[in-house]
N, C-alpha and C positions, 0 to 999 in steps of 0.2 A: 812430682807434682802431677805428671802426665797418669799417672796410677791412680792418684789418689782423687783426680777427678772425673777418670773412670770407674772407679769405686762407685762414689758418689750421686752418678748417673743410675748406675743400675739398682742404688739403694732406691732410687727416687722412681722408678718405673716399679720396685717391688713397692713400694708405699703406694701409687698409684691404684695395682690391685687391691692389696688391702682394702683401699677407702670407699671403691668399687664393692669389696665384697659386703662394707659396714652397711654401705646407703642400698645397695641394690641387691644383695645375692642373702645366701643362708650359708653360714657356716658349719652347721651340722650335719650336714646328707649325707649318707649312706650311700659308699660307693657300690654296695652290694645287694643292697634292696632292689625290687622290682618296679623300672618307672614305664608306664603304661601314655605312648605319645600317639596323639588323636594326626595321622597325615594324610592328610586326605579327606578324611572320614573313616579314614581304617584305623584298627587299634592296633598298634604294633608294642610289642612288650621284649625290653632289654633292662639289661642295669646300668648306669652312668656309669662303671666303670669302661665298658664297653665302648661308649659315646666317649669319650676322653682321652682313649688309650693313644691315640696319635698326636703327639704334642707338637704345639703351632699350628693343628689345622684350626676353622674357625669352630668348626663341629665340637671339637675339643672346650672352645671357646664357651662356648654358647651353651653346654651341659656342665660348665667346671664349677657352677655355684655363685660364680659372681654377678651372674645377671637374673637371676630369681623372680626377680619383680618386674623386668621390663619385659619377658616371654609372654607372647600369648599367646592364652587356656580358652579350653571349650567351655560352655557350658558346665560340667562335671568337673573343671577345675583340671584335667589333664591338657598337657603342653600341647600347641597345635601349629603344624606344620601345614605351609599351603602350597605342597607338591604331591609329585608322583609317588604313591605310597611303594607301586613296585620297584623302582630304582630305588628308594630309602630301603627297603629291605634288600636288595642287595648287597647294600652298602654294609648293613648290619650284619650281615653272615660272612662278608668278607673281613673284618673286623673280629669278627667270632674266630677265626679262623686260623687267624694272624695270631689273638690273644695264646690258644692252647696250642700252638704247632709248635714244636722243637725248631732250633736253628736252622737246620736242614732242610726240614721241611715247609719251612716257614722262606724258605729261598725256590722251593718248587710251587709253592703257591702262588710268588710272586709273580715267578713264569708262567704259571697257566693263567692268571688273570690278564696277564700283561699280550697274552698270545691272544686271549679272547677279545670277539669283536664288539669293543665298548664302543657304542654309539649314542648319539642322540641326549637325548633324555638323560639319561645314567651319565655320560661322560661330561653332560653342563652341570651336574650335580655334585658329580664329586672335584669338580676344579670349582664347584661354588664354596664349597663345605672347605677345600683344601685337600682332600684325602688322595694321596699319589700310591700307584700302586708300586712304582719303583723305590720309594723311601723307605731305608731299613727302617727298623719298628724299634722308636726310643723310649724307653719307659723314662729316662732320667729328666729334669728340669734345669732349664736354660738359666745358671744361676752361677754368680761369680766366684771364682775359683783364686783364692791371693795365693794361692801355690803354686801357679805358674810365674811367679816371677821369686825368687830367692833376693831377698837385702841382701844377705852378706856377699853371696854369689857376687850383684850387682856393685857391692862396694869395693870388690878385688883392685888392687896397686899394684901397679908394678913394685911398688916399695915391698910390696907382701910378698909377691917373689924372690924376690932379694932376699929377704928373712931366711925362707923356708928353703933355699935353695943355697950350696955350696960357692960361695963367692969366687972361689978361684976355678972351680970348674960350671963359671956359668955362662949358658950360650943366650946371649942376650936376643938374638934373634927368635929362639923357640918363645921366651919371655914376651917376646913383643906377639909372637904368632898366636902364644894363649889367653892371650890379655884381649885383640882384638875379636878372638871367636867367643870369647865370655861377651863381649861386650854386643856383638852382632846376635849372638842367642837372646839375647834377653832385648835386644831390638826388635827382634821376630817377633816373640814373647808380646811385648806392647801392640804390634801391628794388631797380632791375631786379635790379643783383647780388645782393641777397637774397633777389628771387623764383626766381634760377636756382639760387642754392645750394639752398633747400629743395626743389626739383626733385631736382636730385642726389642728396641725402639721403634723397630720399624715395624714388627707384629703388634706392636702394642697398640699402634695406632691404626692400623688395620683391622684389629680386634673392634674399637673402639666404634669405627666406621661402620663394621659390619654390623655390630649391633644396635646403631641406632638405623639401619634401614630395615632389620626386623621387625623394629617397634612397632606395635599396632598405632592406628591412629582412628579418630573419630568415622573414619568412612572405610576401615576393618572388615568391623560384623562380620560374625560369621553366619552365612546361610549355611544350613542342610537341605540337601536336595535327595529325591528317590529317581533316579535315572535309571526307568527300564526293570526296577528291583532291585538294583544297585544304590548303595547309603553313601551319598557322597556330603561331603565340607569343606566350604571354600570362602573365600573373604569376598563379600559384595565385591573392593574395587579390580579382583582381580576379574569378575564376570562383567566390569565395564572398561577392560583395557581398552578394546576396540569402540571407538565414540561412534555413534551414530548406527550402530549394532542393533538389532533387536535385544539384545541380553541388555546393552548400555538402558537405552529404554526403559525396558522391563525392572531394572533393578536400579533407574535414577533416584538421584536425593529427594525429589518432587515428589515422581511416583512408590517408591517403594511404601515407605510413610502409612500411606492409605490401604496399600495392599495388606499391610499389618492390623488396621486401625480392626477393633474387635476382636481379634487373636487372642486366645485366653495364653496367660503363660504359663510354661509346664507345671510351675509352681501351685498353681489351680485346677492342676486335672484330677478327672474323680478316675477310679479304678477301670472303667474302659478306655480312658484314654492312657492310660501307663500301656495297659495290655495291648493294644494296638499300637503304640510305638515300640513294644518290646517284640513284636510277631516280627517287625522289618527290620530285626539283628540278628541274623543265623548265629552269633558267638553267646547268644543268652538260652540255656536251658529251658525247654519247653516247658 
């Protein structure tokens, strides 16, 4: 019974996904194709296999397909992140890295990142994403295994001994000694799968969490800014964390409104204004 409603549990967190992927995600992506994510205001270009490859982190999470619709996109419809683009590419090369290293050497990467001095920025990023630099690298998926527990195994008798075993030369004692370790194995057995179910359940729900604090909301938007010559992108609320800020000010519900009011949208621009927004992208060919 105890199996079969840990069965049951993890069918019910696989369904969960699933229903995740019908209402929210796309089931067709291409783990190999080129996805091009806006972080910062910088273009950074990997493939979702990449983004994915460490499973349970949220990063994993958050590229795996199932939340598609709830991610927000720029402008141009690429995914956008509202961080440090240099720490996000870190992250990406260290993942590159991980992907094609042999075992060996996929154990001396671990050490040299692990030696390297992760601070700051980079080190709140990848415990926000989940990404450890000490976790072996699993390609496999957290999914329930009826093979660790044997029925028959489980339904061993002493009477079964008895059968299979020489009645006049039988040591009832070894009897009773294999009976209890068949029986404590497959105790284990149960334990474990219930330490990995509430694993499972407990990223699921984390997953879940994580992703509705991505969500954009009505007070999002993203601005682009030219800093100095630098093309930056960022969500208004995060330029009014600090209340009573000049930026808060500058970019309030009240005021922003009006600072827009007249703004042709890109959508209406004639040929100098493409040209003059394409001069302040060094990645676009002259």
């Amino acid at each position: 019974q105890q199996l079969q409603s840990i069965a049951r549990t993890f069918i019910e967190v696989d369904t969960g996904k699933k229903q995740c992927l019908g209402k929210y995600g796309e089931s067709s992506l291409d783990q190999t194709t080129l996805l091009k994510i806006n972080v910062g205001g910088r273009i950074i270009t990997t493939t979702r296999s990449i983004l994915t490859q460490q499973k349970g982190s949220m990063l994993e999470a958050m590229f795996s397909g199932r939340w598609e619709k709830r991610l927000q996109r720029d402008i141009l419809g690429r995914i956008f992140l509202d961080m440090n683009p240099d720490c996000f590419q870190v992250i990406i090369d260290y993942l590159v890295k991980m992907k094609y290293s042999s075992e060996p050497k996929t154990k001396k990467i671990c050490q040299a990142y692990s030696k390297r001095k992760v601070e700051g920025d980079l080190s709140k990023m990848m415990k926000y994403f989940g990404i450890s630099i000490h976790r072996k690298m699993d390609h496999s998926t957290l999914q329930y295994d009826e093979t660790i527990f044997d029925t028959d195994e489980a339904k061993v008798t002493i009477q079964e001994y008895f059968d299979k075993t020489n009645r006049k030369a039988l040591d009832i004692d070894q009897i009773l000694g294999n009976f209890q370790l068949t029986m404590f194995k497959n105790q284990e057995a149960l334990d474990d799968a219930k330490e990995e179910l509430q694993k499972v359940k407990t990223r699921w729900e984390e997953e879940k969490t994580f992703i509705d604090s991505i969500t954009p909301t009505p007070k999002d938007d993203l601005i682009n800014l030219n800093v100095k010559g630098t093309q930056m992108t960022v969500r208004r609320s995060t330029l009014r964390i600090f209340k009573g800020s000049v930026l808060d000010r500058q970019f309030d519900d009240t005021v922003w409104p009006i600072q827009q009011r007249g703004k042709e949208s890109m959508y209406e621009w004639g040929n100098e204004e493409v040209v003059d927004w394409a001069k302040g992208h060094a990645a676009i060919p002259e």
